[in-house]
HTML snippet that shows the backbone in 3Dmol.js (N, CA, C, O; Angstrom):
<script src="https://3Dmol.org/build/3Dmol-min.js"></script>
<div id="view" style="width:600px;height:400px;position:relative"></div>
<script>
const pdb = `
ATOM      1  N   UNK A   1      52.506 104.471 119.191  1.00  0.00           N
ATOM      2  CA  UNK A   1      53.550 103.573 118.753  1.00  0.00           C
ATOM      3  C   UNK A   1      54.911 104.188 119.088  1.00  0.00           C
ATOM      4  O   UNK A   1      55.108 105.365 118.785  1.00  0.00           O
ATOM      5  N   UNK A   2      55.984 103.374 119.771  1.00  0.00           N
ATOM      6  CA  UNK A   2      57.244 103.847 120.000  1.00  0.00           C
ATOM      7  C   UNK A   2      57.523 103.703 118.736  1.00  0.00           C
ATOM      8  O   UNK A   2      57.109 103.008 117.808  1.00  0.00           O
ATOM      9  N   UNK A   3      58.940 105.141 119.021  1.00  0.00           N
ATOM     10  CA  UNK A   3      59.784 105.005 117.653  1.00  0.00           C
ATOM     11  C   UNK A   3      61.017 104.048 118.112  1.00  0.00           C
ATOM     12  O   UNK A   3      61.523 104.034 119.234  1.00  0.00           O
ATOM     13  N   UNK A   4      61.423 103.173 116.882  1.00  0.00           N
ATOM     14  CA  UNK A   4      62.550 102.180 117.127  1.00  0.00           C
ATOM     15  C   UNK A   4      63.830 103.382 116.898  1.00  0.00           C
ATOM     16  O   UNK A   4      63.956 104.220 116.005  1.00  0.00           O
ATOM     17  N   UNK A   5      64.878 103.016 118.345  1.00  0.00           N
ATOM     18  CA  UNK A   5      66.197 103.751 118.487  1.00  0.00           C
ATOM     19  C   UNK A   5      67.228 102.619 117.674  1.00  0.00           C
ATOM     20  O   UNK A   5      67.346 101.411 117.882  1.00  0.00           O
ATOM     21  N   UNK A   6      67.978 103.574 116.585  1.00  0.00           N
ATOM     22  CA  UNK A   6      69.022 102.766 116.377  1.00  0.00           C
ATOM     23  C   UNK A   6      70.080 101.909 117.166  1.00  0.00           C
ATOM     24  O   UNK A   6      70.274 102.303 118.316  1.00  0.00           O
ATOM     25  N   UNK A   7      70.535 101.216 116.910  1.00  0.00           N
ATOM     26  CA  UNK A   7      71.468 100.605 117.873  1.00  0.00           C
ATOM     27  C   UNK A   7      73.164 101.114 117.722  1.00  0.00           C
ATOM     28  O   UNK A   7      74.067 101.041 118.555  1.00  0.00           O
ATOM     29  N   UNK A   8      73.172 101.573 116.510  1.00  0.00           N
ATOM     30  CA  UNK A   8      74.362 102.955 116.464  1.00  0.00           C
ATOM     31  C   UNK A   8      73.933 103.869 115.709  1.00  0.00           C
ATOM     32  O   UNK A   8      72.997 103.736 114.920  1.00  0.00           O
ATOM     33  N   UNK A   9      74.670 105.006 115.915  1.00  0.00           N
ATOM     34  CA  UNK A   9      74.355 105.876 115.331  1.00  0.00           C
ATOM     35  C   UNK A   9      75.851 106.985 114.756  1.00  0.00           C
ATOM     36  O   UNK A   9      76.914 106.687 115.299  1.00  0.00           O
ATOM     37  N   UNK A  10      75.890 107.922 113.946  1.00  0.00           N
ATOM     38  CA  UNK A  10      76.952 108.364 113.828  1.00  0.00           C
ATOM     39  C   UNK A  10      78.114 108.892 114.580  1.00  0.00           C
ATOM     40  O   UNK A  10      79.327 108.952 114.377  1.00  0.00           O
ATOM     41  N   UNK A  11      77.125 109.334 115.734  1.00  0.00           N
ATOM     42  CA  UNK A  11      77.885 110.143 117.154  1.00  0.00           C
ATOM     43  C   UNK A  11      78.496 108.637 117.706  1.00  0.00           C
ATOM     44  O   UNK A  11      79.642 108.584 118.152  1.00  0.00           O
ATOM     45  N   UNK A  12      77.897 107.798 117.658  1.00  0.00           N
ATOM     46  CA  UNK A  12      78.595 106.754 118.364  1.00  0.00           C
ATOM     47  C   UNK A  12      79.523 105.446 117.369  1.00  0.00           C
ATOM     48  O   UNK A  12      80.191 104.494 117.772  1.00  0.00           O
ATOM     49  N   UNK A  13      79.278 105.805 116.276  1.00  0.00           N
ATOM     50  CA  UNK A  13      80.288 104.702 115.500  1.00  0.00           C
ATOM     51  C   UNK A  13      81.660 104.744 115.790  1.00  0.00           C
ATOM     52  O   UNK A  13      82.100 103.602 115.661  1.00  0.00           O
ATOM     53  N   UNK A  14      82.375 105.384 116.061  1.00  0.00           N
ATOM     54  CA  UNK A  14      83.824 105.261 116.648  1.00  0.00           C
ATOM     55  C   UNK A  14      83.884 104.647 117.642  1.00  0.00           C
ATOM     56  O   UNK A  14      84.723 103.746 117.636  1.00  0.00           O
ATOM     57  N   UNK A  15      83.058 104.834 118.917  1.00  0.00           N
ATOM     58  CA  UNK A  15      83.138 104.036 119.651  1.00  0.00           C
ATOM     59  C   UNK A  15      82.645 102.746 119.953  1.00  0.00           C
ATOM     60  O   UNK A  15      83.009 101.959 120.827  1.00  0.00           O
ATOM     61  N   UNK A  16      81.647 102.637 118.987  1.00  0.00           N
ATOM     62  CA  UNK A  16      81.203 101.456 118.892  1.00  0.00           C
ATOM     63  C   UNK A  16      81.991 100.681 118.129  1.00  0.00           C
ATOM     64  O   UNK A  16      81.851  99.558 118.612  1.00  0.00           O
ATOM     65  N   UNK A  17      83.035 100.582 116.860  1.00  0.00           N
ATOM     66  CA  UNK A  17      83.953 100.221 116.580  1.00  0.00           C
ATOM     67  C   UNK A  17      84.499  99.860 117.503  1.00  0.00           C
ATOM     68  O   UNK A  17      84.187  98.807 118.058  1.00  0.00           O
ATOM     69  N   UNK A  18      85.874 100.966 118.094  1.00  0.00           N
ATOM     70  CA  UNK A  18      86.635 100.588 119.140  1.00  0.00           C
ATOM     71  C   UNK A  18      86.281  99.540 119.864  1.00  0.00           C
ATOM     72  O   UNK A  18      87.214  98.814 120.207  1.00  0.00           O
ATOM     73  N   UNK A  19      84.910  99.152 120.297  1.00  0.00           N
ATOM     74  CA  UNK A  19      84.521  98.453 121.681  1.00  0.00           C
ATOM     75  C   UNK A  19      84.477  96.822 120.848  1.00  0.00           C
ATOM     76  O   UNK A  19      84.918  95.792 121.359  1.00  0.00           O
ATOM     77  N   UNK A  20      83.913  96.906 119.635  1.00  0.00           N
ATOM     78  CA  UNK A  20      83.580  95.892 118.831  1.00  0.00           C
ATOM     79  C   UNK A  20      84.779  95.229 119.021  1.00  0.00           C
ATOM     80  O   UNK A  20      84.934  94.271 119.778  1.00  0.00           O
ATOM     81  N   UNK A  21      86.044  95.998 117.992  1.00  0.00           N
ATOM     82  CA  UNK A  21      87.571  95.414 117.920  1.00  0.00           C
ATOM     83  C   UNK A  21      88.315  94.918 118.891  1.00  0.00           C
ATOM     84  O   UNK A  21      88.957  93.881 118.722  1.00  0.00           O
ATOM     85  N   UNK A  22      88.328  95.826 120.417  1.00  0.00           N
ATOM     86  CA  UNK A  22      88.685  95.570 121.588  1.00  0.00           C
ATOM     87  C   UNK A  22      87.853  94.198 122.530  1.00  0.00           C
ATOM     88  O   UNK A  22      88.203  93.623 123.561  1.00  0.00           O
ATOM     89  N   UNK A  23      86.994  94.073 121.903  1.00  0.00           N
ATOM     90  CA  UNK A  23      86.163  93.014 122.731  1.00  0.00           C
ATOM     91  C   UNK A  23      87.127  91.327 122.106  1.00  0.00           C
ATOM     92  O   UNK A  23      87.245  90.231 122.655  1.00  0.00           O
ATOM     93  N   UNK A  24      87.590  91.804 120.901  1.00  0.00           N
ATOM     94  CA  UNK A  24      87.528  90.011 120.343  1.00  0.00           C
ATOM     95  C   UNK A  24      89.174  89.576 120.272  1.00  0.00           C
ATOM     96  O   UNK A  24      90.030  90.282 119.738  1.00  0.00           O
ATOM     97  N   UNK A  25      89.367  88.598 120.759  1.00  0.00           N
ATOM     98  CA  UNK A  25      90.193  87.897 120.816  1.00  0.00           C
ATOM     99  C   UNK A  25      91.395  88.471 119.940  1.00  0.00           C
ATOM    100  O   UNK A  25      91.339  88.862 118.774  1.00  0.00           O
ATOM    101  N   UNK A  26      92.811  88.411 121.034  1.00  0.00           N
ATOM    102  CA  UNK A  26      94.067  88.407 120.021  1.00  0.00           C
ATOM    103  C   UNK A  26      93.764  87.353 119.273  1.00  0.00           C
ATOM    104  O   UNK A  26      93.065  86.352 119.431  1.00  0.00           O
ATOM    105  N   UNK A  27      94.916  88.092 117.815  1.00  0.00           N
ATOM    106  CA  UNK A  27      95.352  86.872 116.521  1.00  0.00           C
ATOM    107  C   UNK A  27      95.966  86.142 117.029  1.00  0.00           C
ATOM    108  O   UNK A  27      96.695  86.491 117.957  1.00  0.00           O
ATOM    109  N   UNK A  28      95.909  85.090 116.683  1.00  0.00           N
ATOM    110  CA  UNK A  28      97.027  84.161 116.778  1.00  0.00           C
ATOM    111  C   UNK A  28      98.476  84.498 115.842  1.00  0.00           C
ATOM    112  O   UNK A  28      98.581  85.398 115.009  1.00  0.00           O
ATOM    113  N   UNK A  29      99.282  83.746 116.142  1.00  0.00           N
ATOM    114  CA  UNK A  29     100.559  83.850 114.962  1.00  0.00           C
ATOM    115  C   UNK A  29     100.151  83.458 113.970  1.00  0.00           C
ATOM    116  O   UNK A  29     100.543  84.118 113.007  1.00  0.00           O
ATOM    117  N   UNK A  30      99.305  82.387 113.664  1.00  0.00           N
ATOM    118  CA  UNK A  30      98.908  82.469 112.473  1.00  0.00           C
ATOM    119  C   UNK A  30      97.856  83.028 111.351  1.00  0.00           C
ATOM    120  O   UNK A  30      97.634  82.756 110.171  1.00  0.00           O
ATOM    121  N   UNK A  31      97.452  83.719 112.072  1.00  0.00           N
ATOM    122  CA  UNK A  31      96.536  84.654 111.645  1.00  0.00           C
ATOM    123  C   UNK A  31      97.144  86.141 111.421  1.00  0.00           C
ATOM    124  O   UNK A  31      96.790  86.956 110.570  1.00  0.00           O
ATOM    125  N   UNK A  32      98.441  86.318 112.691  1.00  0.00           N
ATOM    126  CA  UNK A  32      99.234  87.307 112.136  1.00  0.00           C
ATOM    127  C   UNK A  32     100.117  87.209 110.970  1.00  0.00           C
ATOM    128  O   UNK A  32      99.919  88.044 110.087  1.00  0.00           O
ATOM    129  N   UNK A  33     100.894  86.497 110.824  1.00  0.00           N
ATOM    130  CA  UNK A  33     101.597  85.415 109.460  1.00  0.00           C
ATOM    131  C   UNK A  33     100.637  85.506 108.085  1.00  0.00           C
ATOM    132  O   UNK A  33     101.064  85.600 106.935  1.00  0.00           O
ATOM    133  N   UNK A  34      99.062  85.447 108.548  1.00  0.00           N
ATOM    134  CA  UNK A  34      98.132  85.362 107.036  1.00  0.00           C
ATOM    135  C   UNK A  34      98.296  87.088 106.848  1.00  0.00           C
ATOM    136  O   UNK A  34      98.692  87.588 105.795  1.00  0.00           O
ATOM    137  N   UNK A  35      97.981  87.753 107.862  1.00  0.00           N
ATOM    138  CA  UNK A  35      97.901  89.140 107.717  1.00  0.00           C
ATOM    139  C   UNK A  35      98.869  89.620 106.866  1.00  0.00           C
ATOM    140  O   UNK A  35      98.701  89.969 105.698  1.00  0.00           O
ATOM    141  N   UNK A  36     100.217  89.625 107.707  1.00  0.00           N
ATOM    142  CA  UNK A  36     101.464  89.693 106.988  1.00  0.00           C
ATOM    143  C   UNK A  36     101.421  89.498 105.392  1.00  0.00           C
ATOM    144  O   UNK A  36     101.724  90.353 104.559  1.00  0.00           O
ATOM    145  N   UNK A  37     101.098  88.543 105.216  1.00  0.00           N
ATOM    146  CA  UNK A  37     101.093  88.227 103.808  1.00  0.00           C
ATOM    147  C   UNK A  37     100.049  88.882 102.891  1.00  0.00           C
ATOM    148  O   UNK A  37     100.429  89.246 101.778  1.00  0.00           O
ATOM    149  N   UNK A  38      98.973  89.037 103.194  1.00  0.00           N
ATOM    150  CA  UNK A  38      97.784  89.802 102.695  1.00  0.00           C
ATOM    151  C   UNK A  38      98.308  91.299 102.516  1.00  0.00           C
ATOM    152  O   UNK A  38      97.998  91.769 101.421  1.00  0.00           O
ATOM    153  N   UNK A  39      98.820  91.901 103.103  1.00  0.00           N
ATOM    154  CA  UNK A  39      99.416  93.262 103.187  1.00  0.00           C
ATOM    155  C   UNK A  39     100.541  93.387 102.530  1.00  0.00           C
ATOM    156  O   UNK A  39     101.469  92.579 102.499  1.00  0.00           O
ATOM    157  N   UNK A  40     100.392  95.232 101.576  1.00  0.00           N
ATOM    158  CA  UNK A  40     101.384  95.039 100.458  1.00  0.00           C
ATOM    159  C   UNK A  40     102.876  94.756 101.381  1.00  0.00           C
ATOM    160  O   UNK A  40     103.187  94.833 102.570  1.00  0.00           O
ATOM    161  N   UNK A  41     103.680  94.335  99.907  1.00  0.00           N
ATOM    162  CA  UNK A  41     105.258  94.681 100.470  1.00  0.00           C
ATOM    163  C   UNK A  41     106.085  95.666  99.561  1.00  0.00           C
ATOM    164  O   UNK A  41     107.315  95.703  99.574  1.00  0.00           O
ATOM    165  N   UNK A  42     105.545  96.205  99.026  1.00  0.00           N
ATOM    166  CA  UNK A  42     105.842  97.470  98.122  1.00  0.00           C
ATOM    167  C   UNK A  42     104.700  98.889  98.227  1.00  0.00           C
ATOM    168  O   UNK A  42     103.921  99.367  97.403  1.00  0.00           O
ATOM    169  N   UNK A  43     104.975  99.182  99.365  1.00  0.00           N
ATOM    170  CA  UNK A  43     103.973 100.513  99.278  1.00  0.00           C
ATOM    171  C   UNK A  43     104.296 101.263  98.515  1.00  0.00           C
ATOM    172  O   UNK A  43     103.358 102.017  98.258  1.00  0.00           O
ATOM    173  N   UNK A  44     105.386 101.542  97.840  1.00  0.00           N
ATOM    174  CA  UNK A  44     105.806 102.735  96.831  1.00  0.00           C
ATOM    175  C   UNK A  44     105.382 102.269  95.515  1.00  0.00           C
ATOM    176  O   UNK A  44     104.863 103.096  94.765  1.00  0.00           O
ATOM    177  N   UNK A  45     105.523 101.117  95.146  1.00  0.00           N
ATOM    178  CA  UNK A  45     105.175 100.720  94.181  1.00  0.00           C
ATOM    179  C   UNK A  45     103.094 100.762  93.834  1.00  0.00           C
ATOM    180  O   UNK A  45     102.418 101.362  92.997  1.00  0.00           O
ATOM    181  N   UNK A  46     102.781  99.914  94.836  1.00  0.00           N
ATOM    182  CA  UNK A  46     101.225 100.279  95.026  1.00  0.00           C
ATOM    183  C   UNK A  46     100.629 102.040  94.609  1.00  0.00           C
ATOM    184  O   UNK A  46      99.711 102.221  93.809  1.00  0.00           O
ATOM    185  N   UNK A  47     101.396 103.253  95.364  1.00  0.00           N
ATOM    186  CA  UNK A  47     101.484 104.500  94.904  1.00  0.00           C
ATOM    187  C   UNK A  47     101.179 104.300  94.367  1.00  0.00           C
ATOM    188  O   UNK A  47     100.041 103.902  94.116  1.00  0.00           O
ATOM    189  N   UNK A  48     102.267 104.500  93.695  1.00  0.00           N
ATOM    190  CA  UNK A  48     102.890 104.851  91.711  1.00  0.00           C
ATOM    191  C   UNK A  48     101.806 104.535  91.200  1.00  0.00           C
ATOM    192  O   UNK A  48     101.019 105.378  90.770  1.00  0.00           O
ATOM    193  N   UNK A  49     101.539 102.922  91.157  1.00  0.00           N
ATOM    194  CA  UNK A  49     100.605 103.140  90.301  1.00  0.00           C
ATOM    195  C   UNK A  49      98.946 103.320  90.560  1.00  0.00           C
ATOM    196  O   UNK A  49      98.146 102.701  89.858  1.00  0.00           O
ATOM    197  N   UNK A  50      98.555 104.134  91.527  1.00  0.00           N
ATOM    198  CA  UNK A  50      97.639 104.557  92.032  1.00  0.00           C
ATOM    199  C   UNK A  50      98.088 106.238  91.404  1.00  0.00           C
ATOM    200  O   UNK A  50      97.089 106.868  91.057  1.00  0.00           O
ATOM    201  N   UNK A  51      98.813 106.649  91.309  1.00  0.00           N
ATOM    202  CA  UNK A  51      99.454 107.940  90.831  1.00  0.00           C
ATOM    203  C   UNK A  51      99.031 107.865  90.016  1.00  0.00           C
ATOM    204  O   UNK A  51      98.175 108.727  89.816  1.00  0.00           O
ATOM    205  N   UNK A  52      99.210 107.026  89.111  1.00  0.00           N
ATOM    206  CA  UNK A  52      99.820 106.749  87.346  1.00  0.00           C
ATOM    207  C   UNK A  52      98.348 106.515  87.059  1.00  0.00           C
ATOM    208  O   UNK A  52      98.423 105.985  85.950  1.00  0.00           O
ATOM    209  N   UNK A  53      97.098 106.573  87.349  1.00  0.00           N
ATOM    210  CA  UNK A  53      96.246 105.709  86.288  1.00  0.00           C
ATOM    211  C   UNK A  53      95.234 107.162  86.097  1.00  0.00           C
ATOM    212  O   UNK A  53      94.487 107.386  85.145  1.00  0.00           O
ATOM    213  N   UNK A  54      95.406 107.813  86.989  1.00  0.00           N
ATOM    214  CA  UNK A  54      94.739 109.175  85.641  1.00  0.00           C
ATOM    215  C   UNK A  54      95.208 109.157  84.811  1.00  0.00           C
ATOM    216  O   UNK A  54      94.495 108.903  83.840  1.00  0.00           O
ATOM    217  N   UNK A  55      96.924 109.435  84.496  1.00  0.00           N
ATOM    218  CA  UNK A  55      96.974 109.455  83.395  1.00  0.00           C
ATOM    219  C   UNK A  55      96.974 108.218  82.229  1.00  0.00           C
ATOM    220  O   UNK A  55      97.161 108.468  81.038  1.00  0.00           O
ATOM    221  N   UNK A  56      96.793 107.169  82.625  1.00  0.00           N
ATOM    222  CA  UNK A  56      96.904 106.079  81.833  1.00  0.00           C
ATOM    223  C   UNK A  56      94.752 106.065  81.284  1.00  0.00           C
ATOM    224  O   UNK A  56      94.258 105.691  80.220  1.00  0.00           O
ATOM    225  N   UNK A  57      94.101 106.587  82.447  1.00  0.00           N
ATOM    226  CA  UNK A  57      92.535 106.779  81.920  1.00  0.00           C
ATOM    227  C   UNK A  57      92.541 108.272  80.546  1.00  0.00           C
ATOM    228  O   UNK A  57      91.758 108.417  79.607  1.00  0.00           O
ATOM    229  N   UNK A  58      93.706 109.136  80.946  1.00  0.00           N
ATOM    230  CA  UNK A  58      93.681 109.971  80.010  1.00  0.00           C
ATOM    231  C   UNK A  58      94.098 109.967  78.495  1.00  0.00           C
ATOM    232  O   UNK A  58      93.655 110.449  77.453  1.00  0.00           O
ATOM    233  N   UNK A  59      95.316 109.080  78.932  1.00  0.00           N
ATOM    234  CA  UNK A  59      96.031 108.504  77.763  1.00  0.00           C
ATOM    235  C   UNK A  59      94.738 107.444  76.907  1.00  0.00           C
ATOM    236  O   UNK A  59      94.764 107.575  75.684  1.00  0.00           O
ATOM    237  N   UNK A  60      93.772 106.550  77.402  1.00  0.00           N
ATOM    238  CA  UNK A  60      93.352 105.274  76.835  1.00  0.00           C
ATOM    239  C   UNK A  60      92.520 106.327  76.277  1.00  0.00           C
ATOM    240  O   UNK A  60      92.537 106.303  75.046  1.00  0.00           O
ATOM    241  N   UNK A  61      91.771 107.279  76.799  1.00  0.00           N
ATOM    242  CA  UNK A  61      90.596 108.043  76.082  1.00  0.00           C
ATOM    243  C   UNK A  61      91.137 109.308  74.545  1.00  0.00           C
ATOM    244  O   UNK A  61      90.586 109.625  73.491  1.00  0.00           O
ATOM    245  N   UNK A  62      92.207 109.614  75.086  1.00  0.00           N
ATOM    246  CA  UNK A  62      92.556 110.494  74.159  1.00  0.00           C
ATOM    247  C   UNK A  62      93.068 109.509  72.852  1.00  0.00           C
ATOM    248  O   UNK A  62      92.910 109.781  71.662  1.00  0.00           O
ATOM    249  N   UNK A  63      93.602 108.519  73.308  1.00  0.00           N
ATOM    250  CA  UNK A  63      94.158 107.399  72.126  1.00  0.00           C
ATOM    251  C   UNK A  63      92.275 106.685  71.536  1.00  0.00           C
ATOM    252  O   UNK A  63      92.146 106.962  70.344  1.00  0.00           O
ATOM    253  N   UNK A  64      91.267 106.090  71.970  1.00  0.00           N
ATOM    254  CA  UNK A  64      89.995 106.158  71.752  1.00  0.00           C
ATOM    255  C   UNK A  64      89.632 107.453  71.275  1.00  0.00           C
ATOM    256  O   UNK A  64      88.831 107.074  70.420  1.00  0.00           O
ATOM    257  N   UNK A  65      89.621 108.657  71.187  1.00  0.00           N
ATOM    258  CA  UNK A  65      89.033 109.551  71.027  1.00  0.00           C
ATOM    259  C   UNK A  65      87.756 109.692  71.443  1.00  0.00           C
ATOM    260  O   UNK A  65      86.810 109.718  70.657  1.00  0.00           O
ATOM    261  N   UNK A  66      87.646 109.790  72.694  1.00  0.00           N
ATOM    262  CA  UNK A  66      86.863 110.194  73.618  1.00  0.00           C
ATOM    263  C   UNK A  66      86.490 111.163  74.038  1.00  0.00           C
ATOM    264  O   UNK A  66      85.699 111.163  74.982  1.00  0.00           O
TER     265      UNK A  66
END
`;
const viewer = $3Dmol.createViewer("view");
viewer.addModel(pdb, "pdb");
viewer.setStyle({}, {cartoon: {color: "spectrum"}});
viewer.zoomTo();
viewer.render();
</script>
């Protein structure tokens, strides 16, 4: 019995990406326009509070007494 070869594998996922992405059609403007909008407009803000929520998980448990 043959053994079945993956069709990717780790050595090749980057490039198999790349080739995937590169193969398919530019966005349109409106698909760039949806993008646009889907994507933050406050990256500093997004941070922060990506910063902030250990301590807000530390704060909720120590206030619970956890």
């Amino acid at each position: 019995m043959e053994a079945v070869q993956p069709l990717h594998s780790l050595a090749t996922r980057v490039v198999d990406e790349v080739e995937h992405f590169a193969s398919l059609p530019p966005l349109t403007d409106e698909e760039l326009a949806q993008y646009a909008r889907r994507t933050t407009k406050r990256p500093g803000l997004a941070f922060a509070t990506l910063a902030a929520l250990p301590f807000a998980a530390e704060g909720l448990c120590h206030l619970l007494k956890v």
